[in-house]
C-alpha positions as CSV (number, residue, x, y, z in Angstrom):
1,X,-2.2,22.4,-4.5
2,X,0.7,22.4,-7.1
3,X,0.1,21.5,-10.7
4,X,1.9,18.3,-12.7
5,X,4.7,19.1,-14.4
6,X,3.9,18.3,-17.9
7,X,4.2,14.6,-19.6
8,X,6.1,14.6,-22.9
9,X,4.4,12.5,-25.8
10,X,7.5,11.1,-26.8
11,X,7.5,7.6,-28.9
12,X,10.1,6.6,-26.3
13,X,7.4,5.7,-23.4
14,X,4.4,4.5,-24.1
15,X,1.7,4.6,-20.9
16,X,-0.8,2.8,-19.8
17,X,-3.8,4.2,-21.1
18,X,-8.0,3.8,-20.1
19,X,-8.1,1.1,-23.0
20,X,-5.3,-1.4,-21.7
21,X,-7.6,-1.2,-18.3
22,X,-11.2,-2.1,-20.3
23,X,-11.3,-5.6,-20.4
24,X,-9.9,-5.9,-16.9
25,X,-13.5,-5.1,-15.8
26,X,-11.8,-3.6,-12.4
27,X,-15.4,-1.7,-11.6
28,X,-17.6,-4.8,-10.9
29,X,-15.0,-6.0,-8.0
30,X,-15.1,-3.1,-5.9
31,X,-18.9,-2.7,-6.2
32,X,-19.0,-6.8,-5.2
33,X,-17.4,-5.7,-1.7
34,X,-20.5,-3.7,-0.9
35,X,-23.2,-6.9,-1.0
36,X,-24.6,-9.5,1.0
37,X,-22.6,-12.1,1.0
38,X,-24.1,-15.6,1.5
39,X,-21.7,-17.5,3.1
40,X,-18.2,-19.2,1.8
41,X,-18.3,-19.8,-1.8
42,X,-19.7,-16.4,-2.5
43,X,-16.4,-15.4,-0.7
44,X,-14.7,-17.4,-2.4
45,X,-15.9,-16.6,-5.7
46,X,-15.1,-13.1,-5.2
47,X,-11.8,-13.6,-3.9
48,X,-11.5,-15.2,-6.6
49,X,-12.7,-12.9,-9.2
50,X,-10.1,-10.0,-7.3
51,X,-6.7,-12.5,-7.7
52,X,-7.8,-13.1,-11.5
53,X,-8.3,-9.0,-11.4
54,X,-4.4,-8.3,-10.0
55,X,-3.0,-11.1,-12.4
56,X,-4.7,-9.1,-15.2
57,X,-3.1,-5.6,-14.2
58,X,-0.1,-7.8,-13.8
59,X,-0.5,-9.1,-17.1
60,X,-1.5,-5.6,-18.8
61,X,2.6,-4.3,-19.7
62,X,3.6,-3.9,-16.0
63,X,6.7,-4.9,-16.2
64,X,8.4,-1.8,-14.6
65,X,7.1,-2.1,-10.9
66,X,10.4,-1.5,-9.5
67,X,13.7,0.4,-9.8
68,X,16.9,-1.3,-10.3
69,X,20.8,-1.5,-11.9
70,X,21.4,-4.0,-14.0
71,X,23.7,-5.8,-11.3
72,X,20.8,-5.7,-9.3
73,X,22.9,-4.7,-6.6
74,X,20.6,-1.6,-5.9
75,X,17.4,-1.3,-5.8
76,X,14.5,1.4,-4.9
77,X,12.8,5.1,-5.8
78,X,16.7,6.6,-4.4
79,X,17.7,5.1,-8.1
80,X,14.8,6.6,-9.9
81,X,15.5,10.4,-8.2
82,X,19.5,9.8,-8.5
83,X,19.0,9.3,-12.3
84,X,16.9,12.4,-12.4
85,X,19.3,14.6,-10.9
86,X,22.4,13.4,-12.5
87,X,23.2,16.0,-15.3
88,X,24.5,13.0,-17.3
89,X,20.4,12.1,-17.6
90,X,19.5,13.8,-21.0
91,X,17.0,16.5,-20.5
92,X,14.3,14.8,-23.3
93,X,14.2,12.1,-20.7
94,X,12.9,13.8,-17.6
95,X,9.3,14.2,-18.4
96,X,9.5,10.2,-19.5
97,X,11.2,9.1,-16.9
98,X,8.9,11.2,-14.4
99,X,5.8,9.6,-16.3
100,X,6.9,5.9,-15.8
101,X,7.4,6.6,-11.9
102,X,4.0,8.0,-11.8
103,X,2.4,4.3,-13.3
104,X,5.0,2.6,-11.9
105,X,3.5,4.2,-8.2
106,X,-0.1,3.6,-9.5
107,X,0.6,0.1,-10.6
108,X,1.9,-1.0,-7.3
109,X,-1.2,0.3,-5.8
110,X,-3.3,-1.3,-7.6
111,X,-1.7,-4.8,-7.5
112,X,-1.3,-4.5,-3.7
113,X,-4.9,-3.7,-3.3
114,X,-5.8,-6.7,-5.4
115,X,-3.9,-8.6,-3.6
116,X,-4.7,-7.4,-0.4
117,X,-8.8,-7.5,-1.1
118,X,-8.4,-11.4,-2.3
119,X,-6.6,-12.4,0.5
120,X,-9.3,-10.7,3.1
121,X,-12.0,-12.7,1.2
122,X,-10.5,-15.9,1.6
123,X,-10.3,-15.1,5.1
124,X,-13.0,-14.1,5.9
125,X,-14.5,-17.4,3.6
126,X,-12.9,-19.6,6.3
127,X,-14.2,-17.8,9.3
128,X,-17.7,-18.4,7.5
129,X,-17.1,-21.9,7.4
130,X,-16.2,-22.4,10.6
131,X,-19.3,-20.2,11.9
132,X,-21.3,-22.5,9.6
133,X,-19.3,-25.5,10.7
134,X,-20.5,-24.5,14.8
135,X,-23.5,-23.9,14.0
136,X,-24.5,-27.2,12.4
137,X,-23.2,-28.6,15.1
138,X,-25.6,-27.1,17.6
139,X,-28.9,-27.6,15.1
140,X,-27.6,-31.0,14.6
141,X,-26.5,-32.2,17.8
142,X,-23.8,-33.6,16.4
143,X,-19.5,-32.8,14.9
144,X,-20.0,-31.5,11.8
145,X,-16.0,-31.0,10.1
146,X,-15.1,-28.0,9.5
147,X,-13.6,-28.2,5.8
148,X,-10.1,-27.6,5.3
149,X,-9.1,-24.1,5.1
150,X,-8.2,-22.1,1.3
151,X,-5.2,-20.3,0.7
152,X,-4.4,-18.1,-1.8
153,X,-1.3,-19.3,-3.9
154,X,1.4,-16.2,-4.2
């Protein structure tokens, strides 16, 4: 195990700290994956509650989530570790620019999960429905619809 390089405190870069995170709430969704669901609007409302939860770290200053020129021409972490290495790159920006790839990394993480967790949900909220759907139909003897399916917007 190596040890972090240390993070300047310089007033150029300002991180992401525990308070930017507090009112996002982000504990309550992941313990809401471990419970019995009841069927499709429990789903739903959870799936909900996780997209609201990625707009909010979306919301919360992330507005560095990838690497770029300004041309646009290029993107990607190549232009992040080209900048480092180039001696051009003052020195009193290394530890910054090393500390805004680190949240940049985590940031993507966490939208991405998010993202990923309310779209399983509303999956899954559908397969529910349909289960419920079939099974009316048997203790009912008769087509019960099957209501249209949800989709998440992007």
């Amino acid at each position: 195990m190596t040890a972090s390089p240390p993070i300047s405190h310089s007033t150029r870069f300002v991180a992401l700290e525990q308070a930017d995170f507090q009112r996002l709430e982000h504990a309550g969704y992941l313990k809401g994956l471990l419970q019995p669901f009841k069927g499709k609007g429990s789903l739903e409302t959870w799936a909900s509650q996780c997209a609201a939860l990625r707009d909010d770290v979306i919301g919360a200053g992330t507005t560095f989530l990838r690497w770029r020129n300004l041309d646009r021409s290029s993107m990607g972490v190549a232009l992040w570790e080209a900048l480092l290495a180039n001696p051009a790159t003052p020195a009193s920006l290394i530890d910054e620019l090393y500390a805004i790839e680190l949240q940049r990394i985590v940031l993507n993480m966490q939208i991405s999960l998010t993202h990923s967790i309310a779209r399983q949900a509303l999956e899954c909220a559908n397969k529910a429905a349909q289960a419920e759907a079939a099974y009316l139909r048997r203790v009912h003897g008769h087509t019960a619809s099957v209501p249209p399916t949800t989709k998440e917007s992007p």
